[in-house]
N, C-alpha and C positions, 0 to 999 in steps of 0.2 A: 560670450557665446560666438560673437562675428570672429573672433582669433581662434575659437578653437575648431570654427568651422572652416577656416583657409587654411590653417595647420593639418587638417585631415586630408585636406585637398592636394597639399605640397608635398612632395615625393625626396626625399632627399639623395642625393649623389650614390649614396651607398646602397639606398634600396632599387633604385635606376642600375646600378651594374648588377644587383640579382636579376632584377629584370632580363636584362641584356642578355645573363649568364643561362637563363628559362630558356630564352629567345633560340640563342644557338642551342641548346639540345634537343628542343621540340623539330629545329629544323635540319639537325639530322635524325631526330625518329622520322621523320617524312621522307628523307632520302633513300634510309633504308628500306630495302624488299622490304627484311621480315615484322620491320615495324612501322610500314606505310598505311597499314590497314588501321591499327587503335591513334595514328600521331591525329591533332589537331592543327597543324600546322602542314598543308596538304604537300605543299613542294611538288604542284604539278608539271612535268616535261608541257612546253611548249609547241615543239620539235622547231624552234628557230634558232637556229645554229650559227649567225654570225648579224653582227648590225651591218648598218650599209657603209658604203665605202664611197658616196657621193655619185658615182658611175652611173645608177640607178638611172631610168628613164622610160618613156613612153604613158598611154594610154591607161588607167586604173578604174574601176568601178568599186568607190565601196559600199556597204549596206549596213547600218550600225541601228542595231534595237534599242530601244531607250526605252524608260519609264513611262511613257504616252505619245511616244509619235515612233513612226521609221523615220530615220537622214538614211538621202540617198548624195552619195559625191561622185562626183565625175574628176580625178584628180589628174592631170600632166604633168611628170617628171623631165627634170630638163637637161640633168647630168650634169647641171652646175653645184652638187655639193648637198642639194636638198635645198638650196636658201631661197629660191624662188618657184615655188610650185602653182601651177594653175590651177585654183579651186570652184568648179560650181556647185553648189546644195540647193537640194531643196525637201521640205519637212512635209511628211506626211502623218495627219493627226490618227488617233488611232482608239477605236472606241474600247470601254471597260471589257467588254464583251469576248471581245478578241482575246485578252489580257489570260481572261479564264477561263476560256471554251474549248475545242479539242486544237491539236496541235495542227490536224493538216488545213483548219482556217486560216491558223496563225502565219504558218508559213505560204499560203494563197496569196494573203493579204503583205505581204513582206514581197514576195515575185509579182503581184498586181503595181506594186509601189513601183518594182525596178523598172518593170515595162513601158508604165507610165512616163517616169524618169528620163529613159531612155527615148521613149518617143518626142519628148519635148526638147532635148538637145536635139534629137535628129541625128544619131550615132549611126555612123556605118557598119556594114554585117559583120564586118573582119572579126577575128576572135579577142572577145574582152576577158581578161582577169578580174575576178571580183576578190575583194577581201570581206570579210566578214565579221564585224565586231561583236560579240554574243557574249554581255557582261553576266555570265553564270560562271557555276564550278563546272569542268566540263574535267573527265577524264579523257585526254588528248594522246592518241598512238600514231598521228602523222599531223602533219601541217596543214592537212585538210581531211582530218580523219579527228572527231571526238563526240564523245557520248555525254549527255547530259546528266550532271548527278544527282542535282537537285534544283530545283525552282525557287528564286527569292525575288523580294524585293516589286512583292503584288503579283506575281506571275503565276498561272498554276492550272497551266495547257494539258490537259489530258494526252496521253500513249507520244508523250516525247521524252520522262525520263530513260534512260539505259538507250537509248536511241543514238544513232549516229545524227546532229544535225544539220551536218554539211551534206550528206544524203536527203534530208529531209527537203533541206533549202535547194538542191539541184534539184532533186525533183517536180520541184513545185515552180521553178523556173524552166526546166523541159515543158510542164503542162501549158505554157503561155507561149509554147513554140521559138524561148531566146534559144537556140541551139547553142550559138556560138555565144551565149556569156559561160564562162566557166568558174565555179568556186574554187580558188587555189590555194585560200588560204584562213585560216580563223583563228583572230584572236580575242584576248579582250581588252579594256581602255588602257591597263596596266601598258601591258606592252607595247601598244598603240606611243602613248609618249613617251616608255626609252626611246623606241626608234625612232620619234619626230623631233628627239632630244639632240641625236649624230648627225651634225654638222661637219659636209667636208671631210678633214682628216680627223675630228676629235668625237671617238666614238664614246656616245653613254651607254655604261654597263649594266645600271639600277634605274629605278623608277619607284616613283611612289604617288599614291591617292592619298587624297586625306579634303575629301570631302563627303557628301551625304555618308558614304560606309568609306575603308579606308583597306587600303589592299600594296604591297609592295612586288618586285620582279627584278631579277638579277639574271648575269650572265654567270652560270656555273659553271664548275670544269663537267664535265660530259661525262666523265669517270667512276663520277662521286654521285649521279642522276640514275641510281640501280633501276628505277622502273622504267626508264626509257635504255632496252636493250642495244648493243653492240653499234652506237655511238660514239664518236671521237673530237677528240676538240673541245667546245666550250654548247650547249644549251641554256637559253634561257628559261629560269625556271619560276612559276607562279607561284608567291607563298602559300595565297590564299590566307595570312595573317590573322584577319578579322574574327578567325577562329580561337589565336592562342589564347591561353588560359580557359577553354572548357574542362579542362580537366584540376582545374583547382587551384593552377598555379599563380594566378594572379589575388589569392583570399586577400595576402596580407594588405593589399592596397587598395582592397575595394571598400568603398563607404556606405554606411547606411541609404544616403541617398542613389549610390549605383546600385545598391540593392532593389532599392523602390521601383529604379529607370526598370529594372532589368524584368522585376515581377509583371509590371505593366507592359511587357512588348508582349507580340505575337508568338513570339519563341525564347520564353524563358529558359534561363541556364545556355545558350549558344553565343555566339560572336562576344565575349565579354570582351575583348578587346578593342573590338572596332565600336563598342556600346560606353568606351570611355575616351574615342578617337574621335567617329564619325560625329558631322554636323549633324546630323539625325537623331541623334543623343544630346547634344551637348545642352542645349537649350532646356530639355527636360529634366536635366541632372539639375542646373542650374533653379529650375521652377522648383525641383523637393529642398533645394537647399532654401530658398526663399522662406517656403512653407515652415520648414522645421523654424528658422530662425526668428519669423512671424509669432508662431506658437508659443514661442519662449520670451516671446514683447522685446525680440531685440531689433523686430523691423515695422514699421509700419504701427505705431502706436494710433489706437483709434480709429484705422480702417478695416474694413471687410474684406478676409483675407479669401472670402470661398471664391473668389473666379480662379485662384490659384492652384483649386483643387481641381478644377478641367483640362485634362490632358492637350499637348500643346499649343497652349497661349504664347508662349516664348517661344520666337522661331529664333535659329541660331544668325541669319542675318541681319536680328536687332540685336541681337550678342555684339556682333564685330563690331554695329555702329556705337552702339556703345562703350566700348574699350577702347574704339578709337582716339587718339589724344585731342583730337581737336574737335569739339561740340560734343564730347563722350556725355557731359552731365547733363548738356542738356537735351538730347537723346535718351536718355535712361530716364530723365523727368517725362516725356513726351508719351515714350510706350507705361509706365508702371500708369500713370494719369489714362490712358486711353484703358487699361484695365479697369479703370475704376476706383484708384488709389489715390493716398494723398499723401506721397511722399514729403519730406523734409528734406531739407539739403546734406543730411545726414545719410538716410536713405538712401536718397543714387548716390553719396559715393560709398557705402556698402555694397549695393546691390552693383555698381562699378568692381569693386575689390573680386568682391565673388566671381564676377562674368570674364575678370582677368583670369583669377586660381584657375579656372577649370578648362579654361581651352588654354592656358601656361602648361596644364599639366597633359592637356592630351600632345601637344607638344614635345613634350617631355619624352614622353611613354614612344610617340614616333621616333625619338633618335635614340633612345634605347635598342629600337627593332632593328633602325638602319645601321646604327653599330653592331649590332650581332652580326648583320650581312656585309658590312665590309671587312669585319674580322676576320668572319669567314672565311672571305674573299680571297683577303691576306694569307692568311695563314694555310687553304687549299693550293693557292698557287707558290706557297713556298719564301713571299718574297719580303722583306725587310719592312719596306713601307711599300703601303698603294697607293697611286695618284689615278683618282677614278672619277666619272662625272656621273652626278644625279639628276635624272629628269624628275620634277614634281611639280601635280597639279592638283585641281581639287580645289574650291571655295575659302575652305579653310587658309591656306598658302598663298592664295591670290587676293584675299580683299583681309587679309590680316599680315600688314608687312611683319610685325614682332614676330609672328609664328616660325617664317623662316629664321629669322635671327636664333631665338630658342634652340629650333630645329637644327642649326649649322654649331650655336656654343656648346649644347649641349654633348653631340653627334663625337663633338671634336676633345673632350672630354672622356667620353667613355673606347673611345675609340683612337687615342695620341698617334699609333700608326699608321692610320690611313690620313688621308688628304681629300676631302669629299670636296668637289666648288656644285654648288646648287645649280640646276639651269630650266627656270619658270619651260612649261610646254606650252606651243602653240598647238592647238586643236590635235593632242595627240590621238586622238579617236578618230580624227576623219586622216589626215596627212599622215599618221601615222602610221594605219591600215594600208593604204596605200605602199608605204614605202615596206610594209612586212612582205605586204604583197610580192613587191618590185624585187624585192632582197631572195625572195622566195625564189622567183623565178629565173634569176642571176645562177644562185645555185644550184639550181635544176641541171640550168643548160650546161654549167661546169664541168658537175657530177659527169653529164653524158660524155662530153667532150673527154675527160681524167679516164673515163672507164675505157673511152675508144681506145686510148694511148695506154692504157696500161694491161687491156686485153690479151695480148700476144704473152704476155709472161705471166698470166694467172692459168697455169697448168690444171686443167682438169685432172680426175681421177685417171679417167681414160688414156691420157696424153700420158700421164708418168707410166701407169701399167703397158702402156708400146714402149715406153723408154727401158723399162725392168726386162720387157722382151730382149728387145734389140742390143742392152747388154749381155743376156745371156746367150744369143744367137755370136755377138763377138767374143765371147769366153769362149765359146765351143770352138773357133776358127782360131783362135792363138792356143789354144790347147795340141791342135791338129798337128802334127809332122809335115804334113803337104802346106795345111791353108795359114800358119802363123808368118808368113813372110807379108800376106796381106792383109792380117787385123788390123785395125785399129786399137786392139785391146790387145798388148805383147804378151802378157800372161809366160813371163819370165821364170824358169827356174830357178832356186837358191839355195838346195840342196839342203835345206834346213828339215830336218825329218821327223823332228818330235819338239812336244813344249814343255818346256819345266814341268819336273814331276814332284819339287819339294825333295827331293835326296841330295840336289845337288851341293858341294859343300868343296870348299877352297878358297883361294885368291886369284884373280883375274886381271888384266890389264885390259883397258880400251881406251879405243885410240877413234875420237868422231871428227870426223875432216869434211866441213861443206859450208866453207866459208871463209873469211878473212881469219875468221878464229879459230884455232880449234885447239877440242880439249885432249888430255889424257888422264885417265882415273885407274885408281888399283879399287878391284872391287872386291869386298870378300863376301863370301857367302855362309855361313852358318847356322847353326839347327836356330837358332833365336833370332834370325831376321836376317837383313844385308848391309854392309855398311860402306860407303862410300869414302875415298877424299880422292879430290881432281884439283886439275891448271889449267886456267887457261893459258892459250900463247898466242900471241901474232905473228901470222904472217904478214911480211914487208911485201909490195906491190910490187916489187922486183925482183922478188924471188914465188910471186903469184906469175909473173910473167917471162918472167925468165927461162932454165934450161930446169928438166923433171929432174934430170939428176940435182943438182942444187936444191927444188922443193923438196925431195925427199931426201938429202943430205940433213933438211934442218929439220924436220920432222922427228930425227934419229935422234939428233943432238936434243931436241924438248924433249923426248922417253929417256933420253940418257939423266936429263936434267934433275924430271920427275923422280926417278928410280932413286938419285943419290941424295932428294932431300927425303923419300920416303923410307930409306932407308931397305932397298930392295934391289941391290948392284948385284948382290950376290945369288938371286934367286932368277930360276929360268921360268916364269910364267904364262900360260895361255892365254893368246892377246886375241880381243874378238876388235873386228874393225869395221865401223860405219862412217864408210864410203858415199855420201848422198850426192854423187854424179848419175848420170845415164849409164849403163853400166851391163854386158853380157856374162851373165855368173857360166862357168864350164864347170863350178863344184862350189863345194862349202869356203874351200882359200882359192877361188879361182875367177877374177872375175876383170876381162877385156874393156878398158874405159873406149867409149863409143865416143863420147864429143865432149869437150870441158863445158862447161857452164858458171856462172854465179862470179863474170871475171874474172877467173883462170887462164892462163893459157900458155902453162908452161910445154916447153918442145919435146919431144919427142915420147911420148906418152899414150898419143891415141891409137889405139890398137895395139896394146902394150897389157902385160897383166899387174895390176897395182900391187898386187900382194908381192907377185915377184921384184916389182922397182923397188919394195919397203923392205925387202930380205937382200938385195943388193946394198941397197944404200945403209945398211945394217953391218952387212962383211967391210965395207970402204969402213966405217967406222970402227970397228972393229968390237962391234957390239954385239956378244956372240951367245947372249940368252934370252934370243926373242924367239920367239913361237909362236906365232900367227897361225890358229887355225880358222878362224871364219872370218869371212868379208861379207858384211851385211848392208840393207840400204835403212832409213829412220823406220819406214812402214814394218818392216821386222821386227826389228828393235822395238818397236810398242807393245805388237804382239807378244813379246817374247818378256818385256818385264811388265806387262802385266796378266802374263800366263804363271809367273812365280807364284803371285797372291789368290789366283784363280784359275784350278787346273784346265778348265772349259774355256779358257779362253785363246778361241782359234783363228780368230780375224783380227786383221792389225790395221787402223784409217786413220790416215792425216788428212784434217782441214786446218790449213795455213794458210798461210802465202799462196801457198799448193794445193794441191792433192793426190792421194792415191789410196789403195786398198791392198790388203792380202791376207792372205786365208791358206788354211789348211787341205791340200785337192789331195782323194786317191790320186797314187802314185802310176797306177794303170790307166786312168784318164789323159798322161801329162804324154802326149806322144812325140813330145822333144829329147825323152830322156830315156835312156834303158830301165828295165827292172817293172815290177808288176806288184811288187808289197808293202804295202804300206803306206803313209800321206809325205808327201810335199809342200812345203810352204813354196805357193805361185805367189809373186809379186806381180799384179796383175799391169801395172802402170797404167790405171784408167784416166789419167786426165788426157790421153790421147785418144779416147775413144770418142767418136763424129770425127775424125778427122780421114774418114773415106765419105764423105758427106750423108752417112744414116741418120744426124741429128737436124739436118737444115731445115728441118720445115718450124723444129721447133728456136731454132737460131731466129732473133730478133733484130729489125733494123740495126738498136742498137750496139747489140752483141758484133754487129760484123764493122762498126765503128771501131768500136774498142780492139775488135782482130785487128782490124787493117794499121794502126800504128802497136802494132808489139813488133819484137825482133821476128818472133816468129809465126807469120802469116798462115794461117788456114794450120795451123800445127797447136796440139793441146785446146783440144777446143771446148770438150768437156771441163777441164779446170777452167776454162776461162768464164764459163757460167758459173760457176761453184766459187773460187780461191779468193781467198782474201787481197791478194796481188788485184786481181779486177774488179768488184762487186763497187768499189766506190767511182771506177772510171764508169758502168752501168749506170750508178745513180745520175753522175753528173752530165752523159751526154739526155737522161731521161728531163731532169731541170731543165737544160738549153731547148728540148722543144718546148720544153711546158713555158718558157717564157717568149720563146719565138710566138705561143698560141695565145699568147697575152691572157694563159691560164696561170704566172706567179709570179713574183714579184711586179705586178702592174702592168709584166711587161717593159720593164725599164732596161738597158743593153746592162748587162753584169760581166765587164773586162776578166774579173777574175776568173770566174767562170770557166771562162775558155782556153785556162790552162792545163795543161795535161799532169793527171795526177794528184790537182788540188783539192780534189774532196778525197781523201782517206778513207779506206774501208773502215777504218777506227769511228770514224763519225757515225757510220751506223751501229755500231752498238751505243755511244753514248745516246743518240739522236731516240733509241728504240725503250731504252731504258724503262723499264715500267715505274710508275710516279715521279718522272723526270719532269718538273714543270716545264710548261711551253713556253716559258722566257728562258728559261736555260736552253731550251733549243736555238731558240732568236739568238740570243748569247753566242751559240757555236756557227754559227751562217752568221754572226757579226763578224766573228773573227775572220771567216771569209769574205770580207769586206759585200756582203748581201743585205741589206735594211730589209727585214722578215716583217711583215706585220702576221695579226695569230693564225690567223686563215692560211697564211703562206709556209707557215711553220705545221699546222697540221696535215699541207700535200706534204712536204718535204719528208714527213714524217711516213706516211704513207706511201710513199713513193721507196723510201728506204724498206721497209714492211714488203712491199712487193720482193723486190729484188733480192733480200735475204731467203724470204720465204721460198721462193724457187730454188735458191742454191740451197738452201735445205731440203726441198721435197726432190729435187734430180739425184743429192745423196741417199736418200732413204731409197729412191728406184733403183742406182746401183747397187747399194749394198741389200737390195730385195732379190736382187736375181743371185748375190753370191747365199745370201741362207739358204733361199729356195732349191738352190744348184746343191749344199750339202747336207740338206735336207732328202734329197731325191737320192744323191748317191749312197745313200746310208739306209734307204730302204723306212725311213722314220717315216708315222704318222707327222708328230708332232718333234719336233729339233729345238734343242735348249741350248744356248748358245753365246759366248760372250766377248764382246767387240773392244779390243783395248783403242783409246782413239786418243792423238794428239793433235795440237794445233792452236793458233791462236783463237782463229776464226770460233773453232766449237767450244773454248774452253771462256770465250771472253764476251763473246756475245749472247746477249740476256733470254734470246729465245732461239739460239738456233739447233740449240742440242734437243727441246721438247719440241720441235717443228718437226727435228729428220724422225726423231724416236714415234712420236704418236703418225705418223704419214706411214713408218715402216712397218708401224702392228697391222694397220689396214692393206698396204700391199703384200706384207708376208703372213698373214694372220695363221697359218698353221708354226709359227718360228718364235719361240719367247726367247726374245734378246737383251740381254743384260750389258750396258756400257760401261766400264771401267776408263777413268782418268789416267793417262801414262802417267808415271812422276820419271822423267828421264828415260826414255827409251832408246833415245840414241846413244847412252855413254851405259846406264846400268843393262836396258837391253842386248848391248853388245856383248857385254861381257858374258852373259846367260846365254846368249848362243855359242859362246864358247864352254861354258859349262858344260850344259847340255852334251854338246859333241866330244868333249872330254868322260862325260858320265856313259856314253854310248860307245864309247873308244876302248875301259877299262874292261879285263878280261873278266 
């Protein structure tokens, strides 16, 4: 009977990872919204958002409710690390009465304790932070915001469930005239000893109870915490464990005798978990084991078993003394004899076997939990193995050394990936409070400080709708015949007059030149689609710098090249050309290069017509079937191939390196050019828009950092908020103050930093990435030789988020004023419209295309815009603009 009663007791390996396998999915029905309400496993938001970092200091009041008295602590942080803190307590007992009467005595009598408290240190007026330990289930919506759900554990104060009781407790602290003590902060003991657990640099992420009831708390990703709203970074989250298995899932392991425990509580069918963990159980599980084994004469032959039938005679602190290895027997001789028994030497070591089974097993059942939550852990953040610290306290853990051993073989067993090292808490309820406190208040003043500095580039509604303005106020002025000498927005003609209608059909040549490389493609066009083939070529640096005749000598020789491996020497083809210099079009093949750029700078060229230097250098060659009718720039070229697949498609936007826009304007608007019928494709070149100073108010410190080392000062000022060329030099002069304000990285000088160009616009899309773990962020600021810790990795994160998100909402404001502009011109209510858009920036970063899009339906909300992806607008667009003008040309 004694073996088959330890057998029932003894959980084996395989029914511990069901466990575990329970464990994790009850504690994402808790995470989830939509199954937060039926989980037993609460996975309550804390809202404390990072452990301490040692820094921590000053003054603390905490206030912690216990099962019969108030602790009030007076705690002093010294910003040595946490390892030396000044503690004074003192206990205030506290009658039954209070326990169960209405709540506003309860909370009287709790502000009567502090005042007390307070008057016998003789504290100064100045303002105190209180922290607040409040071992209930609270539904928590701030750090000093939660509502009470339920009452346990003898409690049962009248009009405080659903109640805020940080409210309660300020109030009742106003009543005693403390003005200046403030409530900052409430938790409960769980989290009290993670945070008295983070030592210095070695922060703990778990914690676990495992005494009278038994409760654990983890740092969770912030992501994965759905009831705690718009969140970043990590939260820590309360199980509330003590719960799982209300729902059944624990049948296969419960015994007859956790039967027995479970009918005799006050609240049968709840906490089975913690009613086979908590010391508050244990002892009584162990008494029905007794009884049954009694009944069956396998214990206690010839003694009176009825004192056994009185509910707790067995406290679990003569459990521990007797499992202990040394005077365990005779311990278990001393209490069964004080019952009234007359053990044999047989008997205490049964009743020894026994007292081990059952607290081995709640042992057990703990690292089953705590491996579900490092798994978790694991496996939320993405990462191979976790090397993580556990704080644990509790009766249980502390006066039973085996319990941790169990707790650590087992833990490490079910869980091979992670690396848990245990670390006993010192008074995590009172020291701990404090330092949540402390930690609280740390980031408070951060928050403030982060938001001051990154205020100026979080554009209101307002600020972008002046911006949409003041675009379209500079489209009307480069429109103008008189005023376009003084835009800022050149609003270029390009004599481009219609977009693919789908008839067009032949073979094309293009030719795109804006770069060291460039290609040439035969494009052909057909009732079944389009089909491509191109080369690339290099240009040598010597003939990029050299005499124009020579670059466009060798330009001839690659079309010559292409033509005779394509097999098209003999054919005279419509060649469309994108040209992406600065460039004044006088027609569709006419267009005067203004200034080289992109390291060009061959001679005699500027102010010169390109198309005619590529039909000279053509006669020299003697290449006498080229036919060049349009010269286009990229921003056409989008437009233009992706009006093939979408005949609505009349705006063409690059986000790259660069940027720019252009659209389809009546023809009678454009007062640079003759003629009154019909539209124009304007090349508006807006990344030179604020460059007559209309945008400086919204130009940032650091924006005019970043101007002041370009080539070109107070020129393209608008791209230089927007293009992927600047957005990373933004972020990284926005890091050098945030660490000048000893708000990241510590504060430690970061050499690399201070190089020009060394954070990559690239970094912010990896950096932005959604489900990007925050070690892989750490990871990419390694590479920039930066040591992140996670706190430094969620500004960085954030800081990246700003500065995208503006260069997304300043695009959505320019391209709000071109729909609205051909929206009005057309007489429309309502304008359907579709944007072809190229670019790295819009095509590679993970939110910048649903930033500009949902910003643009609220600034142009009479405009449904549809965005189309280029696939090649500068080599297939060009040649569709050759098309086009061919299909326009034919009688």
């Amino acid at each position: 009977q004694v073996q088959q009663a330890l057998l029932a007791l003894t959980i084996p390996l395989e029914m511990l990872q069901v466990v575990k396998s329970c464990m994790l999915q009850a504690m994402h029905k808790g995470l989830s919204c939509q199954t937060h309400a039926e989980a037993n496993v609460r996975m309550l938001p804390t809202y404390i958002c990072s452990t301490p970092d040692g820094t921590e200091k000053g003054d603390f009041l905490v206030v912690e409710l216990c099962q019969s008295h108030i602790r009030t602590l007076w705690v002093t942080l010294l910003g040595d690390g946490n390892h030396s803190p000044q503690v004074t307590h003192k206990i205030f007992d506290m009658q039954q009465d209070i326990m169960q009467g209405s709540g506003e005595a309860l909370f009287d009598f709790i502000a009567q304790c502090v005042h007390q408290f307070l008057a016998d240190i003789s504290s100064s007026q100045q303002r105190i932070p209180l922290g607040f330990v409040f071992p209930f289930s609270c539904r928590q919506t701030q750090l000093d915001k939660a509502e009470l759900i339920s009452w346990s554990k003898g409690f049962s104060c009248t009009d405080v469930e659903g109640k805020d009781v940080v409210q309660l407790l300020q109030a009742a602290i106003n009543k005693q005239e403390l003005y200046h003590v403030d409530v900052v902060a409430l938790m409960n003991d769980t989290v009290g000893t993670m945070m008295t657990c983070s030592m210095g640099e070695t922060p703990c992420e778990v914690a676990l109870i495992v005494g009278t009831g038994t409760n654990s708390c983890f740092m969770a990703e912030a992501r994965l915490v759905e009831m705690a709203e718009g969140t970043s970074g990590r939260m820590c989250v309360n199980t509330e464990w003590g719960y799982f298995g209300d729902d059944g899932t624990l049948c296969d392991i419960l015994t007859p005798y956790d039967q027995s425990v479970d009918q005799e509580s006050p609240n049968p069918g709840e906490k089975r978990f913690e009613k086979l963990v908590g010391s508050l159980y244990l002892g009584e599980i162990i008494r029905h084991v007794l009884i049954a084994l009694a009944t069956e004469k396998a214990l206690f032959h010839g003694s009176n078993i009825t004192v056994l039938r009185s509910k707790d005679v067995l406290k679990t602190q003569q459990v521990l003394k007797i499992i202990n290895a040394e005077g365990g027997m005779a311990e278990a001789r001393r209490t069964l004899e004080a019952l009234g028994l007359q053990p044999s030497e047989r008997d205490c070591c049964r009743v020894q076997q026994v007292c081990r089974a059952v607290v081995s097993r709640a042992a057990a059942l703990c690292a089953a939990g705590l491996a579900a939550i490092l798994s978790h852990m694991c496996q939320s953040r993405k990462l191979e193995r976790l090397v993580v610290n556990v704080g644990v306290d509790g009766e249980l853990y502390r006066d039973y050394a085996r319990f941790g051993e169990i707790l650590q073989n087992v833990t490490g067993l079910l869980a091979p990936e992670c690396l848990a090292t245990l670390l006993p808490a010192v008074d995590g309820t009172g020291q701990g409070a404090a330092i949540v406190t402390a930690v609280g208040l740390r980031l408070a003043a951060q928050r403030r400080e982060v938001d001051c500095l990154l205020a100026p580039l979080r554009l209101s509604h307002a600020d972008l709708e002046r911006v949409q303005a003041l675009m379209r106020q500079e489209m009307e002025l480069g429109l103008g015949c008189e005023t376009n000498a003084n835009a800022s927005v050149r609003m270029l003609p390009t004599y481009v007059q219609n977009t693919p209608d789908g008839t067009e059909r032949g073979d094309f040549l293009a030719l795109d030149l804006g770069g060291t490389n460039f290609r040439v493609l035969v494009v052909r066009v057909a009732q079944d689609g389009i089909r491509i083939a191109s080369k690339v070529y290099v240009i040598p640096t010597t003939i990029m710098q050299g005499t124009g005749e020579a670059l466009f000598d060798h330009i001839i020789e690659c079309i010559m090249d292409f033509q005779l491996k394509e097999d098209l020497m003999e054919q005279t083809l419509p060649l469309g050309f994108t040209f992406s210099f600065p460039c004044q079009q006088l027609g569709l093949d006419k267009a005067i290069l203004l200034t080289w750029t992109k390291g060009f700078s061959a001679s005699d060229c500027v102010g010169k017509d390109v198309v005619q230097l590529l039909r000279e250098a053509a006669q020299r060659k003697q290449h006498l079937g080229l036919k060049v009718v349009a010269v286009v720039n990229d921003t056409v070229g989008t437009m233009m191939s992706c009006g093939y697949d979408d005949p609505k498609c009349e705006i063409g936007l690059i986000v790259g390196t660069g940027t720019n826009a252009c659209y389809m304007e009546e023809t009678r608007n454009v007062g640079t050019v003759e003629g009154e019928q019909g539209r124009m494709c304007i090349n508006m070149e807006w990344g030179a828009f604020g460059d007559n100073g209309c945008l400086d108010d919204i130009f940032t410190s650091f924006d005019r950092l970043v101007d002041e080392k370009t080539i070109n000062v107070g020129k393209q000022r608008f791209e230089k908020l927007i293009s992927g060329m600047y957005l990373g030099e933004i972020v990284r002069h926005i890091l050098l103050a945030l660490v000048e304000k000893q708000l990241l990285f510590c504060g430690k000088p970061c050499p690399k930093l201070q190089t020009k160009d060394i954070f990559q616009t690239k970094f912010l899309s990896s950096i932005e990435m959604d489900g990007l773990a925050l070690q892989q962020v750490q990871g990419t600021l390694q590479d920039l030789e930066l040591e992140a810790s996670f706190e430094d990795s969620i500004l960085v994160q954030e800081v990246c988020q700003t500065v995208s998100t503006r260069a997304a909402h300043l695009c959505a404001a320019g391209l709000a004023a071109v729909v609205e502009k051909m929206r009005e011109n057309r007489g429309l209510d309502q304008l359907a419209v579709s944007v072809g858009v190229d670019g790295t920036l819009y095509k590679m970063h993970p939110h910048f295309s649903k930033r500009l899009q949902q910003m643009l339906h609220h600034l142009a909300p009479n405009c449904t815009v549809t965005f189309l992806e280029s696939e090649d607008g500068s080599g297939k667009g060009a040649a569709l603009v050759a098309a086009v003008a061919c299909r326009g040309s034919e009688p």
